[in-house]
C-alpha positions in Angstrom: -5.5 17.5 6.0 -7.0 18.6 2.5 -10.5 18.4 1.6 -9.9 15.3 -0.1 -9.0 13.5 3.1 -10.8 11.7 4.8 -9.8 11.0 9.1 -8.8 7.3 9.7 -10.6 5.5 12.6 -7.5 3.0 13.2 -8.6 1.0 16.2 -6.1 -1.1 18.1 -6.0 -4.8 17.1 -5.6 -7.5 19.8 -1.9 -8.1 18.7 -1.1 -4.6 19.9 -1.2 -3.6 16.1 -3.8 -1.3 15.1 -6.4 -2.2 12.1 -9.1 -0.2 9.6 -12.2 -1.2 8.4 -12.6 0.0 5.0 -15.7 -1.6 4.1 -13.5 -3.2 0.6 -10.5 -4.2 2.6 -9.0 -4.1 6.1 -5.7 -2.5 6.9 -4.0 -4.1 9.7 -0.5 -3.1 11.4 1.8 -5.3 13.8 4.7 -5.7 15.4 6.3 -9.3 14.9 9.9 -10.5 14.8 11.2 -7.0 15.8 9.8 -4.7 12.8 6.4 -3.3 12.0 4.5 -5.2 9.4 1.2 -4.6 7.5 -1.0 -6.2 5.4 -4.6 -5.8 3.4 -6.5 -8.5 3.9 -9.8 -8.6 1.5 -13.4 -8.9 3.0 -13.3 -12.7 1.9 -9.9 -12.8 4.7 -7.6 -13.4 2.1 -4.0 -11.4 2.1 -4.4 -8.9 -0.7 -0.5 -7.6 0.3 1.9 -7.4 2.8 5.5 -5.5 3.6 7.2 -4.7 6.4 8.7 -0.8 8.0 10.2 1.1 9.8 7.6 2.0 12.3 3.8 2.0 13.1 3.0 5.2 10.9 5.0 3.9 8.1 3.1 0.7 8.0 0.2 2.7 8.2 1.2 4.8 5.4 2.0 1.8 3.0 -1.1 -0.2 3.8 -2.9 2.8 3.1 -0.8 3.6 -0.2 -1.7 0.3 -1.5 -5.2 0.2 -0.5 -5.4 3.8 -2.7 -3.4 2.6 -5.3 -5.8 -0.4 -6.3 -9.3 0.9 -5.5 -8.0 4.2 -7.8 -7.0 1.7 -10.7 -10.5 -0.2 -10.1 -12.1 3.0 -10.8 -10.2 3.9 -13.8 -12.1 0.9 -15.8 -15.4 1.5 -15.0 -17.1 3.1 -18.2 
């Protein structure tokens, strides 16, 4: 881990899954119909995105991805 990372407090979610508060969105991960899921849900509880994966980390990693993707767009437009 660079400087510019920050450590992920993933908790485990009671589905087994694992979720982050982010304080914009929350990450969540779970395993449903035999593959690993994720989805962003907004801080109003609506579903921002969702995919499936391979495995936990991967769901991680493209919640995450997404997450990054949109807040660094967001910041783009400011003035």
């Amino acid at each position: 881990m660079d400087e510019t990372q920050m450590p992920a407090d993933w908790k485990v979610g009671p589905a087994g899954g694992h979720f982050l508060e982010t304080g914009v969105f929350r990450l969540e991960t779970f395993f449903y119909e035999n593959v690993w899921r994720w989805c962003v849900v907004s801080g109003t509880d609506d579903v921002e995105a969702q995919g499936i994966a391979d495995d936990q980390e991967r769901a991680k990693s493209n919640a995450v991805a997404w997450a990054r993707e949109r807040l660094t767009t967001a910041l783009r437009r400011l003035p």
